[in-house]
Structure formats: structure tokens, C-alpha cells
C-alpha positions as CSV (number, residue, x, y, z in Angstrom):
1,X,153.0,-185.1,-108.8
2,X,155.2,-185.1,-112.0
3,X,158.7,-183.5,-112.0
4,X,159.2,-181.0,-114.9
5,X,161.7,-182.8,-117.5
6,X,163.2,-180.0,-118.5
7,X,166.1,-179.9,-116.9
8,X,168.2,-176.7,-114.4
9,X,171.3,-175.8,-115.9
10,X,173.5,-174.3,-113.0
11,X,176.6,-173.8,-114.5
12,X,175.5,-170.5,-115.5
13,X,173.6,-168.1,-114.1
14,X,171.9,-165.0,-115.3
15,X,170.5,-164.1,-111.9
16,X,168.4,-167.0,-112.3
17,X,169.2,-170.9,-112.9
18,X,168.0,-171.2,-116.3
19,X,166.2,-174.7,-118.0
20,X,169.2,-176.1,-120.1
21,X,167.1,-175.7,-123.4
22,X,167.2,-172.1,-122.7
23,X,170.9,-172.2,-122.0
24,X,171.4,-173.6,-125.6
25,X,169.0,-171.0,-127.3
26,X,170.6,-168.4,-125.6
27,X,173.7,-169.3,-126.9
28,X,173.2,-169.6,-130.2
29,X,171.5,-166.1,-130.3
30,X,174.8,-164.2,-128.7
31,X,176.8,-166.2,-131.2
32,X,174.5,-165.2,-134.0
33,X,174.2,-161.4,-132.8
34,X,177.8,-161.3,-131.4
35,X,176.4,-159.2,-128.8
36,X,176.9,-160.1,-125.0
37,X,174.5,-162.8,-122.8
38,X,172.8,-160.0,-120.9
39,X,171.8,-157.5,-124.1
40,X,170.2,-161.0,-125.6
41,X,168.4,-161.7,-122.2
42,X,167.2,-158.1,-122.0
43,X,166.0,-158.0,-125.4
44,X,164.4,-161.4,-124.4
45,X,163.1,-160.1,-121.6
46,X,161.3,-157.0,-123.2
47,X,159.7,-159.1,-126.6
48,X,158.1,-161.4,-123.6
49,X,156.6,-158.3,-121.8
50,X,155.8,-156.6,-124.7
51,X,153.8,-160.3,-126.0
52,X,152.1,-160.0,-122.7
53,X,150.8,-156.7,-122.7
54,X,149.8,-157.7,-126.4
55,X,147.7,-160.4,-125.0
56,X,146.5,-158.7,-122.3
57,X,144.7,-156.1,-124.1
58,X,143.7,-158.4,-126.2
59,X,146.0,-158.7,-129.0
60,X,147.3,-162.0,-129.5
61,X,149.7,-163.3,-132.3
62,X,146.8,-164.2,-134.8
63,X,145.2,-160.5,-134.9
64,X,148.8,-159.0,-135.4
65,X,149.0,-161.3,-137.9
66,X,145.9,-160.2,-139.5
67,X,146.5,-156.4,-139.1
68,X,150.5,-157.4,-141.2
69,X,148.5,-159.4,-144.0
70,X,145.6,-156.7,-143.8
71,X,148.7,-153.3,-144.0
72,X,150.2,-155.2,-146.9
73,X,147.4,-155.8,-149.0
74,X,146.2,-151.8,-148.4
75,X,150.0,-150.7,-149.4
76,X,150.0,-153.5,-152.4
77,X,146.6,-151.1,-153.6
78,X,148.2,-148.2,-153.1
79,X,150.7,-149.0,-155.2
80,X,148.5,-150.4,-158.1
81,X,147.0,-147.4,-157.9
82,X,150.3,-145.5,-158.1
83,X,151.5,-147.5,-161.3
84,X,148.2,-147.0,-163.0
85,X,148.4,-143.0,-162.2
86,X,151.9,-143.0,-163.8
87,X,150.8,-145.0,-166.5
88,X,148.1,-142.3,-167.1
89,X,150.7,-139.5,-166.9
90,X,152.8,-140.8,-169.1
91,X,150.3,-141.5,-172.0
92,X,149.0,-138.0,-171.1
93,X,152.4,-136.5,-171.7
94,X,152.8,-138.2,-174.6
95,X,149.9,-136.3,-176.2
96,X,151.2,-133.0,-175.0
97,X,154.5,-133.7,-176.7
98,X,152.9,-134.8,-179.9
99,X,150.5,-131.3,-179.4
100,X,153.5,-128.9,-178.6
101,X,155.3,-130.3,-181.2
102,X,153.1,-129.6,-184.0
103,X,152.0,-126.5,-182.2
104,X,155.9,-125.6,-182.8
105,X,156.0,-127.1,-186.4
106,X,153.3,-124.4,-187.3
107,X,154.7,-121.7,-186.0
108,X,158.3,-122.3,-187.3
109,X,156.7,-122.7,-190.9
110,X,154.7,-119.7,-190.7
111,X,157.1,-117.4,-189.5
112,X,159.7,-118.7,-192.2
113,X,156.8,-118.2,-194.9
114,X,156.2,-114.8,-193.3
115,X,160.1,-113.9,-193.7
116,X,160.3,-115.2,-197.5
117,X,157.7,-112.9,-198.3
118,X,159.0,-110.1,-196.3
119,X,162.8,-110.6,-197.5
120,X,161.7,-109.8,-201.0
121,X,161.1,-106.0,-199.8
122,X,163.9,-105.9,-197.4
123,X,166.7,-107.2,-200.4
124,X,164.9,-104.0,-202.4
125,X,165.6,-101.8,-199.6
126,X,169.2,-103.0,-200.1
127,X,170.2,-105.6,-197.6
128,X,172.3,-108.7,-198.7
129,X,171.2,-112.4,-198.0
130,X,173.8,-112.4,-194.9
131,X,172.3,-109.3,-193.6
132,X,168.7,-111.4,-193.5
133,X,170.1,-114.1,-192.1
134,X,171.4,-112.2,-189.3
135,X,168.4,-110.2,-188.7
136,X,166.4,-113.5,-189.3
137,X,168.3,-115.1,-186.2
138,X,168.7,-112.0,-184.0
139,X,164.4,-111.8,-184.0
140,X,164.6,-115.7,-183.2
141,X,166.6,-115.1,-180.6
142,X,164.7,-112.3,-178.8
143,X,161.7,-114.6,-179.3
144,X,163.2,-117.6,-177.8
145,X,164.4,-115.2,-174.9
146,X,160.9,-113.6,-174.5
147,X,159.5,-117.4,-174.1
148,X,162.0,-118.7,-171.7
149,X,161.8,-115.4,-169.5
150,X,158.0,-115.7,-169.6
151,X,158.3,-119.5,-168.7
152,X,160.3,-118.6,-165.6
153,X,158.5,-116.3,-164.3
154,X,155.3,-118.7,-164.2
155,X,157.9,-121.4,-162.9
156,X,158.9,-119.1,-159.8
157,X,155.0,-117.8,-159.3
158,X,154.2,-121.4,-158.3
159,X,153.9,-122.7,-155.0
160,X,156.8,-125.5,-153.7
């Protein structure tokens, strides 16, 4: 019968004479992890259980493997899928920029023609050119107030 050729190390014992390979290994994993020889042999000690149980039930190293490459390809997807949504969003925003900007282009040049014609009858009635200007930014202002207290309210109505 052949003799195993790994040799017992018996200047140190863990509870156990361990092979002097394992000795070694375990050294340079307390020296990597500066933690102390019997956290690194219980964390040893609980990665081979848990690899047993693995293989026990059936699940060796290879379909682990396969389920890590399988996760990362589903995740890569997702976020493919993310970046083209965003992508989408952003050329939809663009539009709606483009569209509330003229929208507000419009408006500002029809109620500034709307004012020229009325500020012929008002300067008749009497009122001087700072008097329309005032008035002119008083009625902006109660407009811009009416829009942003309108815009609130539908912001606070939503749910989240």
C-alpha cells in the first residue's frame, strides 16, 4: 500500500495535525487577511461545507458557473434595454422642448401684438408709456403666478 506524500506538519496544531502544504496556505491567507489562524480555518471550514452541500444537491462548480455567466448576460440586457429607454426619453424630450418653446414663442408674440393695439386706446384714455409698461408687467406677472400655482397643484395631486 502507498504512503500518502504529503507530508504531517506537527509543529502546529489547529486541533488537528495538518499536511504541511496546508500549513503554508494557511499562512499566507492570515498574512494576506491579517486576521487570526482560527477565523481563516473557520472561514475554511464553512466554504468546504457549504461546497459540499452544493454538490450534494447537486450543484457543482460548473452549474454555478453557468447560473454567474447566465445572471450576467440577463443584467448586461437589462441594461441595454435601460440605455435604449433613456435614449428614447431623451430624443422624446427634446421634441417637447422644441414644442413648448414655440408654443411659448406664440403666445408671447400674440399677447405683445394684442397690447400694441390695445395701448393705442389706453394712451387716449390718458396713461403715459411708463404707466403701460407697468401695467404691461403687473398682468405678466399675475399670469406667470396663475401658471406656476396651477403647475403645483398638479405636481402635489400626483402620486410619489
Amino acid at each position: 500500500m502507498k504512503r500518502a506524500k504529503r507530508i504531517i506538519w506537527r509543529d502546529k496544531t489547529y486541533g488537528f495535525h495538518p499536511w504541511r502544504v496546508q500549513v503554508d496556505a494557511i499562512d499566507q491567507l492570515v498574512k494576506k487577511s491579517g486576521t487570526r489562524d482560527a477565523t481563516v480555518i473557520r472561514k475554511l471550514i464553512d466554504e468546504a461545507l457549504a461546497g459540499r452541500s452544493c454538490k450534494a444537491a447537486g450543484q457543482d462548480g460548473a452549474a454555478t458557473s453557468t447560473t454567474d455567466t447566465d445572471t450576467l448576460a440577463a443584467v448586461q440586457t437589462l441594461l441595454v434595454q435601460l440605455v435604449e429607454h433613456a435614449e428614447k426619453s431623451m430624443r422624446i424630450q427634446d421634441v417637447i422642448l422644441a414644442l413648448v418653446q414655440d408654443t411659448l414663442a406664440e403666445a408671447r408674440a400674440g399677447r405683445k401684438a394684442s397690447w400694441d393695439h390695445l395701448t393705442s386706446n389706453l394712451q387716449e384714455r390718458g396713461l403715459t408709456a411708463r404707466d403701460l409698461c407697468q401695467r404691461f408687467e403687473d398682468e405678466t406677472a399675475e399670469a406667470r403666478d396663475f401658471a406656476y400655482t396651477i403647475a403645483k397643484e398638479l405636481k402635489d395631486s400626483q402620486p410619489g
